[in-house]
KEKERO-855760 format. One record per residue (C-alpha): residue number from 1; residue in one letter; x negated, y negated, z. Coordinates in steps of 0.25 Angstrom, whole numbers. Layout:
% residues N
{pt NUM,"a",{X,Y,Z}}
...
% end
This chain:
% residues 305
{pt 1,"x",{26,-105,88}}
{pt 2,"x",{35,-111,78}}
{pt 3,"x",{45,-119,85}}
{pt 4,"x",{56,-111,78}}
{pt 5,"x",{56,-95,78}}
{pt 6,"x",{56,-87,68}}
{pt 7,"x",{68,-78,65}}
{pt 8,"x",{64,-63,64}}
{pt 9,"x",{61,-64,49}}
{pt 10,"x",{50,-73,51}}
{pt 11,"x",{57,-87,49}}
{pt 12,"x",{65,-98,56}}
{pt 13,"x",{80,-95,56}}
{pt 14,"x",{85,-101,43}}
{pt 15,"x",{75,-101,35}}
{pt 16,"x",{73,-96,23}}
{pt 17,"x",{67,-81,24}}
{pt 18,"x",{53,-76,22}}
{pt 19,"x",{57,-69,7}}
{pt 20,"x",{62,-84,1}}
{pt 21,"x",{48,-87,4}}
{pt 22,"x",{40,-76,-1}}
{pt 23,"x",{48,-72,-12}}
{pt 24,"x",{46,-84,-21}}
{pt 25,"x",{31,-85,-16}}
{pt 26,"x",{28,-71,-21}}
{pt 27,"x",{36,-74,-35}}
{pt 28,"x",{26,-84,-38}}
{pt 29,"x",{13,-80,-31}}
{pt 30,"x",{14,-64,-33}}
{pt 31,"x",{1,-58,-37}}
{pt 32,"x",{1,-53,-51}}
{pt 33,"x",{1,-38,-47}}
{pt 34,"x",{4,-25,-58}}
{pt 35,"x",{14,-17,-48}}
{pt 36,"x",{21,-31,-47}}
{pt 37,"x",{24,-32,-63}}
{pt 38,"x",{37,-31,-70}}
{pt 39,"x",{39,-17,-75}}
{pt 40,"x",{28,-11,-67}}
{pt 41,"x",{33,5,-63}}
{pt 42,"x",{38,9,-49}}
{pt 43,"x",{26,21,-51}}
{pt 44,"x",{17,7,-53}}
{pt 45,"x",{21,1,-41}}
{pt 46,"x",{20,15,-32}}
{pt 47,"x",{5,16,-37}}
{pt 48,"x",{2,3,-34}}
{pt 49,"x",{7,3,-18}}
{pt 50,"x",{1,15,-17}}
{pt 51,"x",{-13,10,-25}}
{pt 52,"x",{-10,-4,-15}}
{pt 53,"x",{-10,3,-2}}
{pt 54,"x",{-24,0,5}}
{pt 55,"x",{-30,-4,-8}}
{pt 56,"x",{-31,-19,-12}}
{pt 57,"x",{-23,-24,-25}}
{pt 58,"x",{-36,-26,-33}}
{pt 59,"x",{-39,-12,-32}}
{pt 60,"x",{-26,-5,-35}}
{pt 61,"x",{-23,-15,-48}}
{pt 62,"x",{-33,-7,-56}}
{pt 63,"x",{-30,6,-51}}
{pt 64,"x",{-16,5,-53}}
{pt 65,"x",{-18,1,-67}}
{pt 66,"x",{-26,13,-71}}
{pt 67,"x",{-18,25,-62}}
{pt 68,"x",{-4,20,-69}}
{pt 69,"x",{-11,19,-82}}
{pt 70,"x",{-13,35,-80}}
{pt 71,"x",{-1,39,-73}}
{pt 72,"x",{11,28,-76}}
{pt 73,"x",{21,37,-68}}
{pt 74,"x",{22,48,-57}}
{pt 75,"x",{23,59,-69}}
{pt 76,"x",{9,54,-74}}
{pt 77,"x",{3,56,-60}}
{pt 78,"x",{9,68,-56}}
{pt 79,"x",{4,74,-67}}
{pt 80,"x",{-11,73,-62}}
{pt 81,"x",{-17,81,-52}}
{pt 82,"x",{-17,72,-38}}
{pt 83,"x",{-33,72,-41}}
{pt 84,"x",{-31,63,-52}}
{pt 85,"x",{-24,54,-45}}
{pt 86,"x",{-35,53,-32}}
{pt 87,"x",{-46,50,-44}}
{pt 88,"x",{-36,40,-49}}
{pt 89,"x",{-37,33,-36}}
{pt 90,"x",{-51,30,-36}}
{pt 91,"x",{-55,21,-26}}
{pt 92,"x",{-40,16,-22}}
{pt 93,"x",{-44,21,-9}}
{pt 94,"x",{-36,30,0}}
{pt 95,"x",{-34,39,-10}}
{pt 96,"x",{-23,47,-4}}
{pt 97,"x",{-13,37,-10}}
{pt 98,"x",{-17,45,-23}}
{pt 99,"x",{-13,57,-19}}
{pt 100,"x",{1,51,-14}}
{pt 101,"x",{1,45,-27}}
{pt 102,"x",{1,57,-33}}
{pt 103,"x",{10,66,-23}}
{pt 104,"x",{20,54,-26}}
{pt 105,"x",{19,55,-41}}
{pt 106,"x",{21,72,-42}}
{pt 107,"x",{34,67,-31}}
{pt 108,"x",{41,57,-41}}
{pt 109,"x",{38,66,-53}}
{pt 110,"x",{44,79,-46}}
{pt 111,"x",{56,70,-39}}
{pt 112,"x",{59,58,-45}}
{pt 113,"x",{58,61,-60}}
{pt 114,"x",{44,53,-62}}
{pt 115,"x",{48,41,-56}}
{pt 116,"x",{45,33,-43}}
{pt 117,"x",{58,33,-34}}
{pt 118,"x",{64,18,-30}}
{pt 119,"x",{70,23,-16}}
{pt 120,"x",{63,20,-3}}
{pt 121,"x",{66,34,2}}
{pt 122,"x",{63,41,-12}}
{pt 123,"x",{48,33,-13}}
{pt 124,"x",{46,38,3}}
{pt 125,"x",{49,51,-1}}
{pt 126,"x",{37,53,-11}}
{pt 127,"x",{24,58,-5}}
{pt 128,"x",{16,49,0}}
{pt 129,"x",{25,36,0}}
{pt 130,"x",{25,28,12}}
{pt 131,"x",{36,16,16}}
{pt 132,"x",{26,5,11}}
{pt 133,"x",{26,13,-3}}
{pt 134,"x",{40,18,-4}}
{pt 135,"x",{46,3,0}}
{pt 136,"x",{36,-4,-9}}
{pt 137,"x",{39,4,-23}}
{pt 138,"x",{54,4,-19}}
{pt 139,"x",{53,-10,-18}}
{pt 140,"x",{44,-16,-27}}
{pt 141,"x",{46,-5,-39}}
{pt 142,"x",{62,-3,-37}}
{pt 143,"x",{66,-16,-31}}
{pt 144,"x",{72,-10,-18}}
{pt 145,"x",{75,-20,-7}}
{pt 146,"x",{64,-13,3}}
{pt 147,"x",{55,-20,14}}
{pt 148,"x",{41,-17,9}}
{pt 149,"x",{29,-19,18}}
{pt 150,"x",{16,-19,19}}
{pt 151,"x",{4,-24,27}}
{pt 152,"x",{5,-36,19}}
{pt 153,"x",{20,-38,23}}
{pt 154,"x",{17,-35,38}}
{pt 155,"x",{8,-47,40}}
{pt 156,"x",{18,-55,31}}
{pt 157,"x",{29,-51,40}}
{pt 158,"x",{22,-52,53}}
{pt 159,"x",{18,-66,52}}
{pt 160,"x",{29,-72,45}}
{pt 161,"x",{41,-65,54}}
{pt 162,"x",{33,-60,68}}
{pt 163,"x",{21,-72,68}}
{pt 164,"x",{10,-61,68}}
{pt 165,"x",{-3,-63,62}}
{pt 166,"x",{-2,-46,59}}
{pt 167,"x",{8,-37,57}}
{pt 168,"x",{1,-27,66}}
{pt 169,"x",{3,-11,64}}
{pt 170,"x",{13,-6,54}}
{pt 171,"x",{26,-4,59}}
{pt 172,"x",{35,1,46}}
{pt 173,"x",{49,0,51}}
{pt 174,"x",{46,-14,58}}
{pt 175,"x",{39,-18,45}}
{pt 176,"x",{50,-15,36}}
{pt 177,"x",{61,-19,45}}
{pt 178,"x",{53,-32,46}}
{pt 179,"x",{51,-34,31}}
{pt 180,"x",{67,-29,27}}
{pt 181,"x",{71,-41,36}}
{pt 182,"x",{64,-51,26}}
{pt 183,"x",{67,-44,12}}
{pt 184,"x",{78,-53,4}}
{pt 185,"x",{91,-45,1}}
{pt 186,"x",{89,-44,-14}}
{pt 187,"x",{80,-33,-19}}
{pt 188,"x",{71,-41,-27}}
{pt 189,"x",{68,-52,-17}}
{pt 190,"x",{66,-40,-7}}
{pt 191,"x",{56,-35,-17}}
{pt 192,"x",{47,-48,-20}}
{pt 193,"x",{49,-50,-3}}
{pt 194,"x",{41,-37,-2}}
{pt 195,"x",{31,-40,-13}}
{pt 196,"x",{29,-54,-8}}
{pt 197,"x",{27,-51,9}}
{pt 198,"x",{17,-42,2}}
{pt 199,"x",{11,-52,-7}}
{pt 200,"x",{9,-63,5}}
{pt 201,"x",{4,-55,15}}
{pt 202,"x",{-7,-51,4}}
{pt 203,"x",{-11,-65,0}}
{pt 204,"x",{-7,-74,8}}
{pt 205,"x",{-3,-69,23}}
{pt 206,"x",{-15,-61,23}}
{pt 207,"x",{-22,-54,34}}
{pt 208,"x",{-34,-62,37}}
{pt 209,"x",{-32,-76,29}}
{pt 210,"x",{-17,-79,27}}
{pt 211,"x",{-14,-91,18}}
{pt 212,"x",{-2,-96,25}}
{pt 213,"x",{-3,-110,17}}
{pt 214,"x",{0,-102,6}}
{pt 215,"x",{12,-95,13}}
{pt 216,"x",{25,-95,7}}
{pt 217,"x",{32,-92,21}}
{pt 218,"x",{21,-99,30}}
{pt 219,"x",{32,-109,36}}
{pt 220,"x",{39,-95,40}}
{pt 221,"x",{28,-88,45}}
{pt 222,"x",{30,-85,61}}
{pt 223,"x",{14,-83,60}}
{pt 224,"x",{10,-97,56}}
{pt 225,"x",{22,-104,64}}
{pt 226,"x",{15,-97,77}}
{pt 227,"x",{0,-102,73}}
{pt 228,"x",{-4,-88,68}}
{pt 229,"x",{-6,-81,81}}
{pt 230,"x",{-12,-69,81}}
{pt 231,"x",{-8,-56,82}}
{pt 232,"x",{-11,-49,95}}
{pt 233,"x",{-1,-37,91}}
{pt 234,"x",{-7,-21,86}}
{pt 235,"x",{-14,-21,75}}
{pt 236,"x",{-16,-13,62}}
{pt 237,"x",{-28,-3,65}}
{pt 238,"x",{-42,-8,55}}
{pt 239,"x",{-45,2,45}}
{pt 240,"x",{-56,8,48}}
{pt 241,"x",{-68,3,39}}
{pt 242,"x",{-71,11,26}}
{pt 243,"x",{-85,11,26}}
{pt 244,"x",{-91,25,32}}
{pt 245,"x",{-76,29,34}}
{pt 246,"x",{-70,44,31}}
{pt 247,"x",{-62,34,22}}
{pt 248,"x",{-75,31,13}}
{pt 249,"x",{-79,46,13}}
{pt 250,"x",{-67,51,10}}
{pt 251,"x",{-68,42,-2}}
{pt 252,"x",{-82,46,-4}}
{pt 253,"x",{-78,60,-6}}
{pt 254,"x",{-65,57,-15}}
{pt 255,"x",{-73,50,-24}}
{pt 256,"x",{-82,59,-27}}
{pt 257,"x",{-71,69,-29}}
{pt 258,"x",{-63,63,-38}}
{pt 259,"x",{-76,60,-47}}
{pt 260,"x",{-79,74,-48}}
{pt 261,"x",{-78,83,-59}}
{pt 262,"x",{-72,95,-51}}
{pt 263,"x",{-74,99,-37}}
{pt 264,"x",{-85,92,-29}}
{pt 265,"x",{-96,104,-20}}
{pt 266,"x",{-94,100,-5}}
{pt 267,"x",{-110,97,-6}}
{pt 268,"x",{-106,85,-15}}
{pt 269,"x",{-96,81,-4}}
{pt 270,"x",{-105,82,6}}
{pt 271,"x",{-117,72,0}}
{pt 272,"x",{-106,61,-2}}
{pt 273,"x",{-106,57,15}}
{pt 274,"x",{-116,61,23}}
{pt 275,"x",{-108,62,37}}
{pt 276,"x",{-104,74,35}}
{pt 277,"x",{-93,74,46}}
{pt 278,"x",{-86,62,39}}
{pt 279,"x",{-88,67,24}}
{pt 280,"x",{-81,82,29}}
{pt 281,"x",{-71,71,38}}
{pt 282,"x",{-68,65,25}}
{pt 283,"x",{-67,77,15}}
{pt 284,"x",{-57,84,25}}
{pt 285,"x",{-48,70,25}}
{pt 286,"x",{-48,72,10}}
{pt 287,"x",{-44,87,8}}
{pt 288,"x",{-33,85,19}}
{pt 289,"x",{-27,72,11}}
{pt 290,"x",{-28,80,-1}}
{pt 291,"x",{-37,73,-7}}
{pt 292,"x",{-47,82,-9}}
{pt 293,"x",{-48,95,-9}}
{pt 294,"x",{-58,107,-11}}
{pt 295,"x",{-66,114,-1}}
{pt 296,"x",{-83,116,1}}
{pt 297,"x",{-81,126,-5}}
{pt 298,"x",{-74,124,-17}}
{pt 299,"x",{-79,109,-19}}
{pt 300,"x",{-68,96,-15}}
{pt 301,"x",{-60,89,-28}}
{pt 302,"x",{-48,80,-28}}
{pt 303,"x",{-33,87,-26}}
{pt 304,"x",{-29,92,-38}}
{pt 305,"x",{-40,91,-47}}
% end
């Protein structure tokens, strides 16, 4: 252990706090990314954190280009049928986040005039955004003094401040209150602090093969001071793996309806899996999110179509 403790911010008593550090480093070493321009639109920066949950960055870039292209604003989307925007979607994955997209556009429309809100509460109230959404686009698209957290901020946080190699399971009023405590008063600091806790945990205090040579807070971090014990506390349940999953035939059977020309027969459905438990398994998961819906009768298509 280092021969000093750390304060509960996650450095020696007097010393300079985690955001002098980080701050400066992510001025100069930030990635290049569209939501991060000047002049790109709150309704930008909402699709993105929803296009970037569970879905790598290289993936989202191209996607993200093409949907704002079609709808700019939450007018232009809640003026298409919820079907257009699952096709949208593609291979995105986890396609409800379409849907939500969607429910939220038709909400800003009705109540805010076209436009996304800038409030915490205002952004929580719109269907289907969550705290990590609601803070984010507050923060990043209005310049609102918010803690903003995400796994990559966890693992920031809990081995520069508490010396653990995870951040173990989410916990979302420990998390923010942890995050608050090192945000810089000014709004502006606040808001590069939460992009750049963001930024390191994804390239440089990663998961598997942290690069703490290259660490701009290294000589803070309560983890390396320790020797980089390991963490013995709960873990983050594994996703289960994709392959064979109701996931990937859920997928399956989206796919083919959003290429159909119309309402796809029951006996197309049926030949795209042959476990005929997991494909029915499946379609029901589909109807019920409202992704799907139709009947053996009637065919399945896409909502709204």
């Amino acid at each position: 252990m280092p021969a000093s403790s750390p304060s509960p911010g996650g450095f020696d008593a007097g010393s300079p706090p985690l955001a002098e550090r980080i701050v400066p480093w992510f001025r100069e070493h930030a990635r290049p990314l569209p939501w991060r321009a000047p002049g790109f639109s709150p309704w930008g920066v909402l699709v993105s954190e929803i296009m970037l949950q569970q879905t790598p960055v290289a993936r989202v870039i191209p996607r993200l280009e093409q949907w704002l292209r079609r709808w700019p604003s939450p007018d232009a989307l809640a003026a298409d049928p919820p079907a257009e925007a699952v096709r949208a979607w593609d291979r995105l994955g986890y396609p409800r986040r379409a849907l939500r997209l969607h429910a939220a556009a038709v909400a800003m429309s009705e109540q805010h005039a076209g436009e996304v809100p800038g409030d915490v509460d205002a952004l929580l109230a719109l269907p289907g955004i969550g705290e990590y959404t609601a803070r984010a686009v507050a923060a990043f698209a209005f310049g609102v003094r918010t803690p903003v957290v995400d796994v990559n901020t966890r693992r920031v946080v809990a081995r520069a401040a508490l010396g653990q190699g995870e951040a173990g399971p989410a916990r979302t009023r420990a998390d923010l209150a942890a995050m608050e405590a090192l945000l810089p008063a000014d709004p502006e600091e606040a808001r590069l602090m939460n992009a750049g806790a963001m930024e390191l945990g994804q390239v440089v205090c990663t998961a598997r093969a942290p690069r703490c040579e290259e660490c701009p807070i290294a000589d803070r971090c309560a983890w390396r001071a320790a020797g980089y014990p390991a963490y013995d506390g709960p873990r983050t349940p594994r996703q289960a793996r994709f392959e064979g999953s109701d996931r990937q035939v859920r997928g399956i059977i989206l796919r083919e309806l959003r290429h159909a020309d119309g309402s796809v027969p029951a006996e197309v459905v049926d030949g795209l899996w042959p476990d005929a438990r997991q494909r029915e398994r499946a379609l029901a998961g589909l109807l019920a999110d409202g992704l799907a819906r139709g009947s053996r009768e009637s065919g399945y298509e896409l909502p709204g179509s």
